[in-house]
Phi, psi and omega in degrees: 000311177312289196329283153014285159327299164337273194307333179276358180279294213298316183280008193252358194259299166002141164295350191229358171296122177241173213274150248204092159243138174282170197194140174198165175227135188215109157303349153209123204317303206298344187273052180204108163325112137346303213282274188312289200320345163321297177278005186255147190255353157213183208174101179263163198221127174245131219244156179287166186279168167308166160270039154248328170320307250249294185307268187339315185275337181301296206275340163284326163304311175280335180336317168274346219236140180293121149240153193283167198267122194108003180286119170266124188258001152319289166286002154270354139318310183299280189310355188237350147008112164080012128270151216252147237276331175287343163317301167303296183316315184285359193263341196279334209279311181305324177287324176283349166298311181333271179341307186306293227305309196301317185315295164294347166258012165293297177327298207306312165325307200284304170331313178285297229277314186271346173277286234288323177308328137288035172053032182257085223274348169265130180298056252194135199290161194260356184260155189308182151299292180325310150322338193267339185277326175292101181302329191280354166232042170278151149359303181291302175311319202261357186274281170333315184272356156327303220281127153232147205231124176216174192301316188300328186290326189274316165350293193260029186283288165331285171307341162272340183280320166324341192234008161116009162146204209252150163294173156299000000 
């Protein structure tokens, strides 16, 4: 890739040459060669927001989304400190994985419970055929208005992005 760069900075340098402007991105200045960093002639650093940034982007990020009652979202200003706004997005979108996941394995519980109360010993979702096609009563959809985002999806929203990325 330096190599690459090189030739393409030296021919944009040419008296028939034409100019060349680079662009680049890093989540951390130190993941960037010497080298590469050579050719770029300015290098800007965006620092994470404060925490009145952070509460504004918290409450536009959550705007749509149920949180259970009593979520202080002040300490989770606090808890997203020194992270950067795709940071945040990503700690929420990891919280609402949770959030699904436990919500779909209530539905699935709740499914088992109404198959065994009709002797029914095989396991199969309780909507009609007719139903599966009609989107205004899928599963997903009425699953969705389930979903509460609580301390704990972020608890453990946090601790996966902490060890390196979205849980399984």
């Amino acid at each position: 890739v330096r190599a690459t760069l090189e030739k393409l900075h030296a021919s944009s340098l040419s008296p028939h040459g034409h100019p060349v402007l680079f662009v680049a991105s890093s989540e951390e200045n130190d993941d960037v060669e010497g080298a590469a960093r050579a050719i770029f002639t300015h290098e800007f650093v965006i620092k994470p927001p404060e925490d009145d940034v952070r509460l504004k982007l918290l409450k536009t990020y959550l705007k749509n989304v149920a949180l259970e009652e009593g979520f202080d979202i002040k300490s989770l200003v606090q808890r997203t400190a020194g992270r950067q706004c795709t940071e945040i997005k990503g700690i929420i979108a990891e919280a609402g994985k949770h959030a699904f996941q436990k919500a779909w394995a209530k539905k699935l519980k709740n499914d088992k419970v109404i198959d065994e109360n009709r002797g029914n010993a095989s396991i199969h979702s309780n909507y009609s055929q007719k139903n599966r096609r009609n989107k205004k009563n899928s599963p997903l959809l009425k699953l969705k208005e389930t979903i509460v985002l609580s301390k704990e999806d972020f608890d453990l929203a946090f601790k996966s992005m902490d060890v390196g990325g979205s849980s399984p």
